[in-house]
C-alpha positions, 0 to 999 in steps of 0.5 A, a space after each residue: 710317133 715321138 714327138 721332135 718338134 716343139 712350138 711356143 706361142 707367144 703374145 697372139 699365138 695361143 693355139 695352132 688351127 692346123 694340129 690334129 690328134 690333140 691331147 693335152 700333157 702336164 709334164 713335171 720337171 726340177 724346176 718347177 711348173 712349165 707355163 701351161 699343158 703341152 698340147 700334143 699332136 699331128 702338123 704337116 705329118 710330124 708329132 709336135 708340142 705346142 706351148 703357150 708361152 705365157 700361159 692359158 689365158 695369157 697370164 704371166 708377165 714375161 718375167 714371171 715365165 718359168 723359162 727352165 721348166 718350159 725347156 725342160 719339159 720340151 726336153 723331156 718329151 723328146 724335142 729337138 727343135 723348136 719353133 718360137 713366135 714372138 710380138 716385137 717393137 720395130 727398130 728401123 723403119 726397114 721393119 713395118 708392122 705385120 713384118 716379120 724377121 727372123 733374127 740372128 743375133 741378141 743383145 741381151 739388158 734383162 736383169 731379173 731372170 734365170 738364163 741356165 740350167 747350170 749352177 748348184 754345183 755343176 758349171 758349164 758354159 756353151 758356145 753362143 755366138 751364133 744363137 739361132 739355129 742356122 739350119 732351122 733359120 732360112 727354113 724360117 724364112 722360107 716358110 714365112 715368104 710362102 706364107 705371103 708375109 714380107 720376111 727380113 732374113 737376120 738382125 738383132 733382137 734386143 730383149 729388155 726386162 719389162 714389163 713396161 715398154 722403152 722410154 724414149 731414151 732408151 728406144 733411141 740408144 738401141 737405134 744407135 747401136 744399130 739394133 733391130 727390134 725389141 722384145 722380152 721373152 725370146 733370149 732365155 729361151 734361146 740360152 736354154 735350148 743351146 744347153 738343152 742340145 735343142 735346136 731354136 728359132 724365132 718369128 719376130 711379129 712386129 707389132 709397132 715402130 717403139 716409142 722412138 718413131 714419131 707417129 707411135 711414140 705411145 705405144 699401147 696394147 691395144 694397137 699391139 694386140 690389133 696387129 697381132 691378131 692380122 699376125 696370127 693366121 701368117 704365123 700359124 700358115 708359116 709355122 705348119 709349112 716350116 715343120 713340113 720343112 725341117 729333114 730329119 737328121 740334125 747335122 748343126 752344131 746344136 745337136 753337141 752343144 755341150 760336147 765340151 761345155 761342161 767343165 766340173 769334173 763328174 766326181 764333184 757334182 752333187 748327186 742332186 744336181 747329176 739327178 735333177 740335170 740328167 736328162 740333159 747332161 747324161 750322155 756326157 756325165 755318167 
């Protein structure tokens, strides 16, 4: 059975209880080694991919994860879709800790990472205004309200660079643009996927109030990895009751994402670039 669906574990989520047949896969790419093994197996009746995005043992900063070759090898295993799970700060009140919301939107204020696969003599430039899948996103949801969680259906992830948390004034001018929570990982992912034709999604786990709050404006690891322990069984329980959710045929605009995006005419790209990129423009450029 090909595998169609990929899972990424964030901060907390290092492992799905549920997944049988397992098998551990090292999968090779041009851009360099993804975080960790995939581990390859059997959810809800579906062959998935899970990764731990952070690597085993939670050892990469989020601005050392190889963002491209995590996508990549995705890809290269046959994934269409991908399920994401991620520890964020909350906003607005709206959003307690152990929420969790499944966002809409991003803002993006990283600075030090690479967001494409593009470059290097190929230019193309993807639609993105809506980010997430809307397909996959109140299946999301659905699964997250099963799961006995209270979910948030939209809102805008702000992913900032790390790997320190906000400083206050920072924190208070994301709450005047009227942002709804923070995080460091999900927005490469998200650009990644779109030109990768890889339908994305993402649990926001809300771990604390940030710094703007005044009864959390210390926050510390210890009160994040406390709430995402209580976290990781919901996630888990939505994840698997989201992939026996997803239909079979794509039908969003995902699928063709880069349909008309690529704009170097095929006779000009370097032959290294048309090797490394393939995979992913193939069915595009000859």
């Amino acid at each position: 059975m090909t595998v169609q669906i990929g899972i990424i574990g964030g901060s907390g989520l290092y492992d799905m209880a549920e997944l049988a047949d397992r098998e551990e896969v090292r999968v090779d790419t041009p851009f360099g080694d993804p975080s960790a093994p995939y581990v390859l197996g059997t959810l809800r009746g579906r062959r998935v991919a899970f990764l731990a995005r952070h690597g085993e043992g939670h050892r990469l900063l989020p601005g050392e994860i190889n963002f491209r070759a995590n996508i990549y090898g995705f890809k290269k295993l046959g994934v269409a879709r991908i399920l994401s799970a991620s520890a964020v700060g909350s906003l607005k009140e709206v959003y307690r800790p152990l929420d969790i919301v499944i966002p809409d939107q991003f803002l993006d204020r990283t600075y030090n990472r690479v967001s494409t696969f593009f470059g290097n003599g190929i230019a193309a430039h993807v639609a993105f205004a809506h980010p997430f899948c809307r397909v996959l996103q109140p299946i999301l949801a659905e699964s997250v309200e099963a799961a006995g969680a209270r979910a948030h259906r939209g809102g805008t992830y702000v992913c900032m660079e790390g790997p320190q948390f906000s400083t206050l004034a920072e924190s208070m001018l994301y709450r005047s643009w009227g942002m709804d929570v923070i995080g460091m990982t999900n927005l490469q992912e998200a650009k990644l996927a779109r030109e990768a034709e890889i339908c994305y999604v993402t649990m926001a786990l809300v771990t604390d109030y940030d710094c703007w709050h005044p009864d959390h404006d210390h926050v510390t690891v210890d009160i994040i990895v406390s709430n995402l322990v209580q976290n990781a069984k919901t996630a888990q329980q939505a994840i698997a009751d989201a992939v026996g959710r997803i239909p079979g045929e794509r039908t969003c605009e995902c699928a063709d994402a880069l349909k008309f995006a690529v704009i170097t005419r095929p006779d000009s790209i370097p032959a290294q670039a048309k090797r490394d990129l393939a995979l992913i423009i193939g069915k595009y450029v000859s």
